[in-house]
Backbone as XML, in Angstrom:
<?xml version="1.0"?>
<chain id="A" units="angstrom">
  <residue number="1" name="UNK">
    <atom name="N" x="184.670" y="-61.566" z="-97.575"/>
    <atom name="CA" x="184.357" y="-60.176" z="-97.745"/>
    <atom name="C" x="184.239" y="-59.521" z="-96.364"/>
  </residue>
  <residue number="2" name="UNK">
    <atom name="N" x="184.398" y="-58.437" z="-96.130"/>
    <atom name="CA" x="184.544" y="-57.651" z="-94.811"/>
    <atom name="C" x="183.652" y="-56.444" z="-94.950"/>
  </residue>
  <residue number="3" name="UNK">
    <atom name="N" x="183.078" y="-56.972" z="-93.688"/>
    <atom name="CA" x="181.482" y="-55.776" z="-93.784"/>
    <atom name="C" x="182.152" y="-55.039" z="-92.151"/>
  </residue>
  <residue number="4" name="UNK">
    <atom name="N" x="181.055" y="-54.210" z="-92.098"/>
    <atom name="CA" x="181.701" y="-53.029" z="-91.010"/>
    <atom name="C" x="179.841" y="-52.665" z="-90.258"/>
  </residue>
  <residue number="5" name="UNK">
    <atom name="N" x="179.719" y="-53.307" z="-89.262"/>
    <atom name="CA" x="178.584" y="-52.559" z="-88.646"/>
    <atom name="C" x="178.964" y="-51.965" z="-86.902"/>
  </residue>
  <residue number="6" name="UNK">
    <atom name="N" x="177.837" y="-50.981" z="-87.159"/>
    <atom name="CA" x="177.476" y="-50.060" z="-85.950"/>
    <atom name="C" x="176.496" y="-50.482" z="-85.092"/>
  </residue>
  <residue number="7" name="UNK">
    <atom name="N" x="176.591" y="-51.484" z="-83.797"/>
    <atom name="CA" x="176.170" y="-51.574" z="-83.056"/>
    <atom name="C" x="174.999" y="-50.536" z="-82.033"/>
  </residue>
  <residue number="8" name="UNK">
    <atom name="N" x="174.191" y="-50.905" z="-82.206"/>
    <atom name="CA" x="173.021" y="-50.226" z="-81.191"/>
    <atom name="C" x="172.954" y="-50.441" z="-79.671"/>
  </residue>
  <residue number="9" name="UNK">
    <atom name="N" x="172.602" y="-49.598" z="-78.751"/>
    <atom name="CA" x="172.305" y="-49.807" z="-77.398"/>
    <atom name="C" x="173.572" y="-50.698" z="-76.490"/>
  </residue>
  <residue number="10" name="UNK">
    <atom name="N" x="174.828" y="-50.697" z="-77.024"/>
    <atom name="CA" x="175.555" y="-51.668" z="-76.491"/>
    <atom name="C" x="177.097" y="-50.918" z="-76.556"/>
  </residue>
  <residue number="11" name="UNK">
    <atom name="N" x="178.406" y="-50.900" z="-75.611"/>
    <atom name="CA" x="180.018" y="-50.340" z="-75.189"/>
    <atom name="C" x="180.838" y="-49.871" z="-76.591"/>
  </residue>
  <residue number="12" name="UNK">
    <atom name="N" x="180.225" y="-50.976" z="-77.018"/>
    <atom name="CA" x="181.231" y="-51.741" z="-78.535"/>
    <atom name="C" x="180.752" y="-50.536" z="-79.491"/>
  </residue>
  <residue number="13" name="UNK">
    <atom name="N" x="181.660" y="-49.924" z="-80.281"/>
    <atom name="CA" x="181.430" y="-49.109" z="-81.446"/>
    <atom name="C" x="181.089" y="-49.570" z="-82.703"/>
  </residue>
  <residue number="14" name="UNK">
    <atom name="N" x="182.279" y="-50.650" z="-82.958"/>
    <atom name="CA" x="182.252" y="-51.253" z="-84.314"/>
    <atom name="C" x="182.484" y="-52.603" z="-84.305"/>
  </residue>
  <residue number="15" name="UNK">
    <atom name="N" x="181.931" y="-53.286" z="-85.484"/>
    <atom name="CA" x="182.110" y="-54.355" z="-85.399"/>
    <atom name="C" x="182.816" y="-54.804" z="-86.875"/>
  </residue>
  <residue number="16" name="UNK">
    <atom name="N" x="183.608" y="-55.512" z="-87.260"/>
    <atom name="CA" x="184.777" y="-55.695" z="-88.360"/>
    <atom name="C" x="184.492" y="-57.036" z="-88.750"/>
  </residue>
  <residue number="17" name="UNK">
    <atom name="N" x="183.713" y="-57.932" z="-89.587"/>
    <atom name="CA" x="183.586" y="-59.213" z="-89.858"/>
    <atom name="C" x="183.721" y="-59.148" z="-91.285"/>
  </residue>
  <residue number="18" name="UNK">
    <atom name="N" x="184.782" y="-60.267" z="-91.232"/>
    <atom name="CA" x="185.018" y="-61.045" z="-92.507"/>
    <atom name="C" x="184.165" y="-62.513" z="-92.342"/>
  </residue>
  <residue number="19" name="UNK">
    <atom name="N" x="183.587" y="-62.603" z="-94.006"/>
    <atom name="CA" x="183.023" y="-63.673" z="-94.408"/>
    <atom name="C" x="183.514" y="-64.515" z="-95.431"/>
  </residue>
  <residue number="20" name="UNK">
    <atom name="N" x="183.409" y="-65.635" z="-95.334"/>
    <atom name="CA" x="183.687" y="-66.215" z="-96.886"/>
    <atom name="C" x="182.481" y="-67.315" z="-97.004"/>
  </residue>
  <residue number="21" name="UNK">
    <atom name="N" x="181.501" y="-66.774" z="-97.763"/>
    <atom name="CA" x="180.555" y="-67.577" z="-98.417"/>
    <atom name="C" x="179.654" y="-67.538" z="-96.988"/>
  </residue>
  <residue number="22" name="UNK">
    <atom name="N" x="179.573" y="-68.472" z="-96.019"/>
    <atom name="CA" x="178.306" y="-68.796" z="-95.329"/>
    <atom name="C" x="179.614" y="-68.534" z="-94.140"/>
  </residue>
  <residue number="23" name="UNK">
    <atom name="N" x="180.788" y="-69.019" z="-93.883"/>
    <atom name="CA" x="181.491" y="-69.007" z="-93.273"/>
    <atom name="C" x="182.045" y="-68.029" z="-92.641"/>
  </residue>
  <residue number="24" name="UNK">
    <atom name="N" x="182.180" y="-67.482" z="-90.792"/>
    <atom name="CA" x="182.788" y="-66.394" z="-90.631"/>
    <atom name="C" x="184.474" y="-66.655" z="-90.430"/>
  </residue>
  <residue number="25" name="UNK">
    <atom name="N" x="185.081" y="-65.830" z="-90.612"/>
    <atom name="CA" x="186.265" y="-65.977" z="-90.905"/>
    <atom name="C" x="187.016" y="-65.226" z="-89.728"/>
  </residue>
  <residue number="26" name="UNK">
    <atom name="N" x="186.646" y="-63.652" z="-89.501"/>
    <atom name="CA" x="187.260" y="-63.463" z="-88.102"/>
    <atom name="C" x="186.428" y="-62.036" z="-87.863"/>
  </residue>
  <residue number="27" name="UNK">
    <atom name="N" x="186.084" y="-61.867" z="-86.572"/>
    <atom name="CA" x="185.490" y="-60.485" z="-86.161"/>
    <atom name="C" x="186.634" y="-59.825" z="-85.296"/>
  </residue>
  <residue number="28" name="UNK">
    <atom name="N" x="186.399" y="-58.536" z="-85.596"/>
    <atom name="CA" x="187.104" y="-57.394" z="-84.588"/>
    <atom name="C" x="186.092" y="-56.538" z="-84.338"/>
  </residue>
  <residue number="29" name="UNK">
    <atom name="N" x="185.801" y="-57.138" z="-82.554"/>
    <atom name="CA" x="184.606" y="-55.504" z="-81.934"/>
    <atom name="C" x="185.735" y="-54.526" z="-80.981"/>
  </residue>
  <residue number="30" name="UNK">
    <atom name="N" x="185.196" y="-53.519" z="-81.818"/>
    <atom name="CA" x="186.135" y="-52.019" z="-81.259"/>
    <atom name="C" x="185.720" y="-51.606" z="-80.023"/>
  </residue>
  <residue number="31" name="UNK">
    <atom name="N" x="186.129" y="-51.387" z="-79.215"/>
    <atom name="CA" x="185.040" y="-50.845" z="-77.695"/>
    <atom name="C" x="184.503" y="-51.898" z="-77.005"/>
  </residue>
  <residue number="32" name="UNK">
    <atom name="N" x="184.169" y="-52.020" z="-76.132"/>
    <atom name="CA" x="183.064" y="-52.973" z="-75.329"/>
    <atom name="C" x="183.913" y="-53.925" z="-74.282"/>
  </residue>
  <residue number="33" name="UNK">
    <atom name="N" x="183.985" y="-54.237" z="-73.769"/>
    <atom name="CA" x="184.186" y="-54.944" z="-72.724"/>
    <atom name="C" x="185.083" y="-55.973" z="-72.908"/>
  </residue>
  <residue number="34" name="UNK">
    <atom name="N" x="186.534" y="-55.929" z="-72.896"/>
    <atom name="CA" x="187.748" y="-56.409" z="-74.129"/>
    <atom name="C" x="187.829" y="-58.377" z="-73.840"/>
  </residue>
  <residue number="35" name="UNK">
    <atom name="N" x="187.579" y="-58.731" z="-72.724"/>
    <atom name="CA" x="187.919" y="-60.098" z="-72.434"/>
    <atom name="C" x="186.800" y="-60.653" z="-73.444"/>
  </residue>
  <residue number="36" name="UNK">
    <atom name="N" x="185.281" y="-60.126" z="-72.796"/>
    <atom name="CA" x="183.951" y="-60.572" z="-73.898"/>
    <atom name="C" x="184.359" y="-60.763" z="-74.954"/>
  </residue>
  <residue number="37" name="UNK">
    <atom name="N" x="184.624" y="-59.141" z="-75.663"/>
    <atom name="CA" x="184.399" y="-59.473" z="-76.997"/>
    <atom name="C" x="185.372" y="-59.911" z="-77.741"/>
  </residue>
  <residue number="38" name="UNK">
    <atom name="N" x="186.683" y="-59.843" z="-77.090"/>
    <atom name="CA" x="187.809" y="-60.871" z="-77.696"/>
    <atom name="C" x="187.400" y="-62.486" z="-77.596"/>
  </residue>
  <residue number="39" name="UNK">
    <atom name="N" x="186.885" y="-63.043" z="-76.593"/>
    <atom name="CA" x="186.192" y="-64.113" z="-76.691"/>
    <atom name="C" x="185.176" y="-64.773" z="-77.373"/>
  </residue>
  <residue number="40" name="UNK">
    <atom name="N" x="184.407" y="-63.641" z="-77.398"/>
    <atom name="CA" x="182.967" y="-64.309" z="-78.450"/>
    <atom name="C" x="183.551" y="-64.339" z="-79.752"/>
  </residue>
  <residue number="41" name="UNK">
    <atom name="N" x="184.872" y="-63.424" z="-80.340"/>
    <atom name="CA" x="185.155" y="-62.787" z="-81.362"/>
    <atom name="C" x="185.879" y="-64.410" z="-81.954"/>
  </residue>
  <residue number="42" name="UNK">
    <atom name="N" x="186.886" y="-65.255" z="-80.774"/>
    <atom name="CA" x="187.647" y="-66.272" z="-81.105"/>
    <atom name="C" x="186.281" y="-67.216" z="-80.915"/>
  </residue>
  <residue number="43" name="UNK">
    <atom name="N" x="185.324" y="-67.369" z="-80.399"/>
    <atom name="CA" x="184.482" y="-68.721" z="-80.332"/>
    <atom name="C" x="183.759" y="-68.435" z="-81.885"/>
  </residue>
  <residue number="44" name="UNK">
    <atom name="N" x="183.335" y="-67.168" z="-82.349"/>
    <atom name="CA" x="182.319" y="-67.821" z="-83.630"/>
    <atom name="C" x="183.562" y="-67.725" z="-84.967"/>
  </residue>
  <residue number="45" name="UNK">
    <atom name="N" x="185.104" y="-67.513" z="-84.643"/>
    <atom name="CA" x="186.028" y="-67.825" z="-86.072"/>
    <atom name="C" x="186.102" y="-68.955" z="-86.273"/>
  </residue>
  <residue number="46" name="UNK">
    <atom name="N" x="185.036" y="-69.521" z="-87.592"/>
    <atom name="CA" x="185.279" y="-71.037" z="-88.168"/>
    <atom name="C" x="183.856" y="-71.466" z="-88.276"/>
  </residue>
  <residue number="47" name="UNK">
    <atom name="N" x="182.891" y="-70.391" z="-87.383"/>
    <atom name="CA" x="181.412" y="-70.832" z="-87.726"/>
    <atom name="C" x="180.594" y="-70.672" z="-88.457"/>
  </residue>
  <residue number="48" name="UNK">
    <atom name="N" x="179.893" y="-71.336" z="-88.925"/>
    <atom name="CA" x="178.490" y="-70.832" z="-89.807"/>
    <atom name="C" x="177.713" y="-69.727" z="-89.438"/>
  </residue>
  <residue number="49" name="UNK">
    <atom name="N" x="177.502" y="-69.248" z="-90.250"/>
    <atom name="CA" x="176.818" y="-67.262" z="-90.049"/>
    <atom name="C" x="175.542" y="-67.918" z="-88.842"/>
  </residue>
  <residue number="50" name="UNK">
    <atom name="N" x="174.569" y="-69.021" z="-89.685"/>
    <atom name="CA" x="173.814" y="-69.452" z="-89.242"/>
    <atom name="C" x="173.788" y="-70.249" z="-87.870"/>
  </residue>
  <residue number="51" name="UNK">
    <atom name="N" x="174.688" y="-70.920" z="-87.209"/>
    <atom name="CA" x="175.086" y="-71.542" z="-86.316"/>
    <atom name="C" x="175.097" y="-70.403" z="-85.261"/>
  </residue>
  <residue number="52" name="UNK">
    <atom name="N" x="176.306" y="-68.950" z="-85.878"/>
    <atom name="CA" x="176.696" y="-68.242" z="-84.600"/>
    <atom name="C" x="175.498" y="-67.415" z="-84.529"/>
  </residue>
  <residue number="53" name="UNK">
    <atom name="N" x="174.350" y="-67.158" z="-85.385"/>
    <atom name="CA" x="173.189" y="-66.304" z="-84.869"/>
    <atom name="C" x="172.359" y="-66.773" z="-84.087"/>
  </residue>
  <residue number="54" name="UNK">
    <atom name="N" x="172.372" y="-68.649" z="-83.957"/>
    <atom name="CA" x="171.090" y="-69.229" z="-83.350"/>
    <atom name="C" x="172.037" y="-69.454" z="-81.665"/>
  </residue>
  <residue number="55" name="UNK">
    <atom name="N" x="173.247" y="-68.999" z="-81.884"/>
    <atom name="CA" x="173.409" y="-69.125" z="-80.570"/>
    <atom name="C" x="174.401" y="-67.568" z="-79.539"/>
  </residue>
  <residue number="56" name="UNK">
    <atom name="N" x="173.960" y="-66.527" z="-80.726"/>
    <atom name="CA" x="174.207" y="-65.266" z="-80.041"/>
    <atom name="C" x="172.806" y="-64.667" z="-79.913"/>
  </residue>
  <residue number="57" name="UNK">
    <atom name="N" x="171.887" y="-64.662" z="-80.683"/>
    <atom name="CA" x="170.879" y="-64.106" z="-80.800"/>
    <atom name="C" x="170.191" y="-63.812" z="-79.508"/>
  </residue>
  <residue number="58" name="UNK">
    <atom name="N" x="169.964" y="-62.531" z="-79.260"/>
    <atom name="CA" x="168.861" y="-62.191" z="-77.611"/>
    <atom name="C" x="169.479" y="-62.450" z="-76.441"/>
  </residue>
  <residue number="59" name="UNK">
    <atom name="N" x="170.686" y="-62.771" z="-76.635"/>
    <atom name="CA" x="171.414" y="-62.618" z="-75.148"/>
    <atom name="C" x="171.808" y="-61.132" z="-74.605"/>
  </residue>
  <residue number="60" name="UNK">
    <atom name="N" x="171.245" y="-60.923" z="-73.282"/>
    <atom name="CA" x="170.928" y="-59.681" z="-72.776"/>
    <atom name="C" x="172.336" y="-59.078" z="-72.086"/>
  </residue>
  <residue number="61" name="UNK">
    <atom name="N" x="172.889" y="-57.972" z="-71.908"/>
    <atom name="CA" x="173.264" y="-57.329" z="-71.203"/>
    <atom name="C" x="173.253" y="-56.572" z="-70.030"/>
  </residue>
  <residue number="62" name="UNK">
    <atom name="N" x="172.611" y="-56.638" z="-68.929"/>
    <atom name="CA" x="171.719" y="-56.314" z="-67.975"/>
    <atom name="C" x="170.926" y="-56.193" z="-68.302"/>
  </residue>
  <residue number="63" name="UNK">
    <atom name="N" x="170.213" y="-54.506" z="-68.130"/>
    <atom name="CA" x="168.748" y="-53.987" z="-68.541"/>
    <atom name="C" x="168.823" y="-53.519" z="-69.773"/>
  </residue>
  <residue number="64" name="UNK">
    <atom name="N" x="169.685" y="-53.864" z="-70.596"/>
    <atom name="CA" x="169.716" y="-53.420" z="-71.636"/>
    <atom name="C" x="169.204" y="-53.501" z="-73.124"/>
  </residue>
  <residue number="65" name="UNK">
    <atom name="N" x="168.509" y="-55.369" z="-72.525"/>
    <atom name="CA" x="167.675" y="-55.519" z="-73.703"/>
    <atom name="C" x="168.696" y="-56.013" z="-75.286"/>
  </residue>
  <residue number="66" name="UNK">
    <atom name="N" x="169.949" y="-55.611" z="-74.929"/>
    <atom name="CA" x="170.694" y="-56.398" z="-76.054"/>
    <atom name="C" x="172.452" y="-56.621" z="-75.865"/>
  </residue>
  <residue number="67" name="UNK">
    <atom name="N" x="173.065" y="-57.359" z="-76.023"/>
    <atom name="CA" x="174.475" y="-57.266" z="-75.978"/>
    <atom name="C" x="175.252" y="-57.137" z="-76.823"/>
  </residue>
  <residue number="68" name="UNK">
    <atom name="N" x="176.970" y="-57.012" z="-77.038"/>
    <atom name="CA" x="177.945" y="-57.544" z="-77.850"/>
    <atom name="C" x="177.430" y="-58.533" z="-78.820"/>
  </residue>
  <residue number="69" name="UNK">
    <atom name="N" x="177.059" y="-59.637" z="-78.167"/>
    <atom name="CA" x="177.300" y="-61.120" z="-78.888"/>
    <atom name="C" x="176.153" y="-60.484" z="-79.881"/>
  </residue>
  <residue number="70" name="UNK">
    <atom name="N" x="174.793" y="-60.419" z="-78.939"/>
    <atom name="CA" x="173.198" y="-59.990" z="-79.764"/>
    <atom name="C" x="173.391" y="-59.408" z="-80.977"/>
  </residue>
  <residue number="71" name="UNK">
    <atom name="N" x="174.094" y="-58.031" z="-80.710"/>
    <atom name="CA" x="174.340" y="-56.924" z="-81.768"/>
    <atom name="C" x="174.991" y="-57.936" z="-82.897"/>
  </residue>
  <residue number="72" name="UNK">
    <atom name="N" x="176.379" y="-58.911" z="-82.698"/>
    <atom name="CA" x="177.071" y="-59.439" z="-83.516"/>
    <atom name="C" x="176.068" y="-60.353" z="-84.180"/>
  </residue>
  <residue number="73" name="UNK">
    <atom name="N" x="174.636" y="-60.455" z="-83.425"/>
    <atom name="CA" x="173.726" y="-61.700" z="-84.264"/>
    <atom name="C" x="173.185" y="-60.502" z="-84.936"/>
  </residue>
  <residue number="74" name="UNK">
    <atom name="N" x="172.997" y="-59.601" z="-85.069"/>
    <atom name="CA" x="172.083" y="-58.718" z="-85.691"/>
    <atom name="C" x="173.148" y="-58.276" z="-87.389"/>
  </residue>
  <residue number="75" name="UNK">
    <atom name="N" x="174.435" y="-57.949" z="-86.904"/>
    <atom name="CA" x="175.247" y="-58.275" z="-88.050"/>
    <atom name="C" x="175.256" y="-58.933" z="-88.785"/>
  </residue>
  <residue number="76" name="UNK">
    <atom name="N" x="175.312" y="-60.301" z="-88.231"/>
    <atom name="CA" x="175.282" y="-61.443" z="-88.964"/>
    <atom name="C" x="173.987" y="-61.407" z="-90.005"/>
  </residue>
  <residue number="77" name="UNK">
    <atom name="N" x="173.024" y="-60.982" z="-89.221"/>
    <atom name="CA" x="171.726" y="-61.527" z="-90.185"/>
    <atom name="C" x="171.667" y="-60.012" z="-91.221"/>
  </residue>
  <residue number="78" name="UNK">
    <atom name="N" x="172.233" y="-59.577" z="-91.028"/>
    <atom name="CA" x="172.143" y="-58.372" z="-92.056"/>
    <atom name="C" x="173.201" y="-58.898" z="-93.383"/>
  </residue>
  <residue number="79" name="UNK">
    <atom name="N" x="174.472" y="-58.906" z="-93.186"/>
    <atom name="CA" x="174.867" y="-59.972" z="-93.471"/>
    <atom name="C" x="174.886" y="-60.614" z="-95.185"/>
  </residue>
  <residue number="80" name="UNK">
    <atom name="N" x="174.015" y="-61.852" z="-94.058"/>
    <atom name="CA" x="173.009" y="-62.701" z="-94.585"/>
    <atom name="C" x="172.230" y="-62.139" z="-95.420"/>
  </residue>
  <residue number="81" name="UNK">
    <atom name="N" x="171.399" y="-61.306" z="-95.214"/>
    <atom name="CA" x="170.291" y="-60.603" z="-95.997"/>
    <atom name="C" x="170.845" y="-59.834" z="-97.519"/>
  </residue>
  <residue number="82" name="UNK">
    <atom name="N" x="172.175" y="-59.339" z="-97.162"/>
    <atom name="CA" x="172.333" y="-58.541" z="-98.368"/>
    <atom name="C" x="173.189" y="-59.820" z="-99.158"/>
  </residue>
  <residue number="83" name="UNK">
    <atom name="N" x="173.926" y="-60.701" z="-98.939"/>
    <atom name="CA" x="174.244" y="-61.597" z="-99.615"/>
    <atom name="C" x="173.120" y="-62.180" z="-100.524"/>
  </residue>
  <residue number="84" name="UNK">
    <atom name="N" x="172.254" y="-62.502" z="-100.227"/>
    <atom name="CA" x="171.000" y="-63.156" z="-100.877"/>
    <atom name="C" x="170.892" y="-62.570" z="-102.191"/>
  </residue>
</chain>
């Protein structure tokens, strides 16, 4: 299924994730810093929702208090939440 979130405090506009079941399947972040988020985007296709939040979660962007990856953990657990 393909959910669509709006990133807070962070380059990136949108974020485009397909799921299947617990499994992410592939993200597209619109905006933000293109090598990053094409990268983080190919490291969590094939991971557990749960896997890629315990290891995007709270990673900072300078002073910014949140990043790309962060925001993509904040997706994730939303996610998560409405699946339930």
């Amino acid at each position: 299924m393909e959910y669509r979130y709006k990133p807070q405090g962070v380059c990136s506009m949108e974020m485009i994730i397909d799921v299947d079941n617990d499994t992410i399947q592939s993200v597209k972040i619109i905006g933000g810093c293109p090598g990053n988020t094409v990268g983080v985007s190919n490291l969590v296709k094939g991971m557990k929702i749960d896997e890629a939040i315990s290891k995007l979660k709270g990673i900072p962007c300078g002073i910014k208090g949140t990043s790309c990856p962060d925001q993509l953990s904040k997706a994730l657990e939303k996610i998560k939440q409405e699946s339930i």
